[in-house]
C-alpha atoms as one frame of an Amber mdcrd trajectory, in Angstrom:
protein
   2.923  -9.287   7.205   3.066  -9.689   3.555   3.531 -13.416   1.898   6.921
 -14.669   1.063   6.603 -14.258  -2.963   9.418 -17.320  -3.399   6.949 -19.231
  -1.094   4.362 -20.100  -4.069   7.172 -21.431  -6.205   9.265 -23.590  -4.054
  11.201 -24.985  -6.805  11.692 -22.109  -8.601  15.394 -21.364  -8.889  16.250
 -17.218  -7.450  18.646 -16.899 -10.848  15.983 -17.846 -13.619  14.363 -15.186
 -15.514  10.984 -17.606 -16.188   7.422 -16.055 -15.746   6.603 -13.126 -13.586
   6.384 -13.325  -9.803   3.170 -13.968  -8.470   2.224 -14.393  -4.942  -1.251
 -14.950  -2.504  -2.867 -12.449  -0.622  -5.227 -12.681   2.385  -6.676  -9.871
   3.924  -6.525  -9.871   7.595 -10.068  -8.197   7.339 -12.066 -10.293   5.238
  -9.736 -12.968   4.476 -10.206 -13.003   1.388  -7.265 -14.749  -0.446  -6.484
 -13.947  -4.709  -3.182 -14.120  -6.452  -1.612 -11.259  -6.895   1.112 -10.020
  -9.977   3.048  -7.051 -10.593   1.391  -5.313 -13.397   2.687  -5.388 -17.110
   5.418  -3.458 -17.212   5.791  -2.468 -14.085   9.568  -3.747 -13.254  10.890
  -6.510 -15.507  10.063 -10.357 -15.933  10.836 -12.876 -12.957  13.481 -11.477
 -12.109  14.218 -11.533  -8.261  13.947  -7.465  -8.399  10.914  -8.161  -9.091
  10.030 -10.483  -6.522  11.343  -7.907  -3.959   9.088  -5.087  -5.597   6.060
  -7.269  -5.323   6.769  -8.124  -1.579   7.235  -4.156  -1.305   3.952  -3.320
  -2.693   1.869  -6.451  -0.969   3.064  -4.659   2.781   1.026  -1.247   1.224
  -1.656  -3.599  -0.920  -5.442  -2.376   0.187  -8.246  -5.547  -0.403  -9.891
  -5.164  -4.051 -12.800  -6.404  -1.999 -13.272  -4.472   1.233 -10.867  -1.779
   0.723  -8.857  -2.734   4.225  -5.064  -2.159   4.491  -2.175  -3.833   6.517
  -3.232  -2.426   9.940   0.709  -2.751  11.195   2.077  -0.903   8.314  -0.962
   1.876   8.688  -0.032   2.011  12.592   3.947   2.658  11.749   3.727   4.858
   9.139   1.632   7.020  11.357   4.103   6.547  14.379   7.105   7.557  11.680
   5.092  10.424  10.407   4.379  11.762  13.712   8.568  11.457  14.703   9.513
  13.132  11.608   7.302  16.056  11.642   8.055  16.432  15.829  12.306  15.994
  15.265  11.732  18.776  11.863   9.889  20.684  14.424  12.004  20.952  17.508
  15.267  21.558  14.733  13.096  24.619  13.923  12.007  25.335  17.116  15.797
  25.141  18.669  17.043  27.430  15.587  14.477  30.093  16.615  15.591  29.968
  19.878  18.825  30.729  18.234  17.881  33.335  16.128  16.809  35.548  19.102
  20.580  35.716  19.737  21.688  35.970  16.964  18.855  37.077  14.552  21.049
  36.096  10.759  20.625  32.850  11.796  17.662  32.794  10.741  18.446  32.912
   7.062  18.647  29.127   7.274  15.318  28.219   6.610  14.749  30.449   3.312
  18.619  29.715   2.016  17.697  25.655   2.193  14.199  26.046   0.504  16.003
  28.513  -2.359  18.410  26.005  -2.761  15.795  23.533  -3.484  13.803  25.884
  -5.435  16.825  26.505  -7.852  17.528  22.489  -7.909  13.835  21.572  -9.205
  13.160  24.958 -11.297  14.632  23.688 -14.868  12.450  20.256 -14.496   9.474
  22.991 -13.070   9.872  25.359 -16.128   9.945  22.574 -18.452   6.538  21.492
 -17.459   5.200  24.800 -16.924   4.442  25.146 -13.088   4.410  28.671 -12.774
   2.485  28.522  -9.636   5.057  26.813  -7.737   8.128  28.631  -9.352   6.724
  32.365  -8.158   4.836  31.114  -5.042   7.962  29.618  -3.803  10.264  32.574
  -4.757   8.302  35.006  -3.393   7.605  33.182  -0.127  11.733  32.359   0.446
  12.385  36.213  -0.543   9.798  37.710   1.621  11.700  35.253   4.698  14.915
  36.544   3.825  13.881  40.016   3.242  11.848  39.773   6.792  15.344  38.461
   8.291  17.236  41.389   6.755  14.614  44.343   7.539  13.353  43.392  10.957
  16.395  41.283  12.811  15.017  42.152  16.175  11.637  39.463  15.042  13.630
  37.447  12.502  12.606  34.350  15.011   9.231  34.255  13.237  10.708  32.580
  10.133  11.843  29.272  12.024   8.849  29.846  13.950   6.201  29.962  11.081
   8.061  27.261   9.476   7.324  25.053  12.694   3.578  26.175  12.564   3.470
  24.718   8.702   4.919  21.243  10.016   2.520  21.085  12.841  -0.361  21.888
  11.028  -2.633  19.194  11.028  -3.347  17.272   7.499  -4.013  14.394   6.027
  -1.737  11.822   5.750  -0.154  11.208   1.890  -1.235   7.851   0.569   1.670
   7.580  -1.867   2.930   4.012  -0.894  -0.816   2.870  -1.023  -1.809   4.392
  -4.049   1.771   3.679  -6.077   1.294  -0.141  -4.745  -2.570  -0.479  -5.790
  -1.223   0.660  -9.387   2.028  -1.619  -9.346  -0.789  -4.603  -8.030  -2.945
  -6.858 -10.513  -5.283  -9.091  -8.527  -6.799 -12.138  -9.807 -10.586 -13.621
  -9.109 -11.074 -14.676  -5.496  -9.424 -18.326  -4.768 -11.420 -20.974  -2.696
């Protein structure tokens, strides 16, 4: 469990804009103990947003010294990881059951991912990601064009996109990297 940031300035008033927040952290694995700050620039000054933002980033902080995280956070993120990707899963699963019945169902899973395709392709084109603009197209046209031309197997759309959710990876860092660059820790206190 993180520190309570308001908790190493008890008379420090919620509503003042003074200094920036600043809290103590202790690794459970080496217990090590430095201050910690957001870094410069990173939110605004003292304000209680940023108090919240550094309690945010201390559950995700990783030791500057031995490079451990918050074992409890590690341990649910996995468990929420492992939900999502099994409820996405069985949703796909159930709609291929579906589409055996009725096989334009099936039209689902390529009509979502074109919508997104056509809601991120002006911020795409703009930054010149032409990898991702005609891999994507041509992956949602070749589902819908598999759904149109061969109903009678048009299950293997939901199916294969059930295979790509199942298929073991590594988990995404983000929280842990994006707090380790929101973090500045100070020298090692006694």
């Amino acid at each position: 469990m993180p520190p309570d940031v308001s908790a190493d300035h008890p008379d420090h008033d919620p509503n003042a804009e003074a200094g920036p927040a600043t809290a103590t952290f202790e690794c459970a694995a080496c217990h090590e103990r430095r201050r910690v700050a957001l870094t410069k620039g990173s939110v605004g000054g003292g304000t209680r947003s940023d108090r919240l933002a550094l309690q945010h980033h201390l559950e995700y902080a990783t030791c500057p010294s031995c490079g451990a995280r918050n074992a409890a956070v590690v341990a649910e993120r996995a468990r929420t990881r492992t939900r999502d990707r099994l409820m996405f899963a069985g949703g796909y699963a159930a709609l291929a059951l579906l589409a055996v019945v009725v096989p334009m169902i099936a039209l689902l899973p390529p009509a979502y991912g074109l919508l997104l395709w056509a809601l991120t392709l002006r911020t795409r084109w703009r930054r010149r990601m032409w990898l991702p603009i005609v891999g994507e197209a041509v992956l949602f046209g070749t589902m819908v064009a598999w759904v149109i031309e061969m109903p009678r197997y048009a299950y293997a759309v939901p199916v294969s996109v059930v295979a790509m959710v199942l298929w073991p990876r590594s988990d995404i860092d983000e929280p842990f990297t994006t707090a380790t660059a929101q973090l500045t820790f100070g020298d090692p206190l006694p």
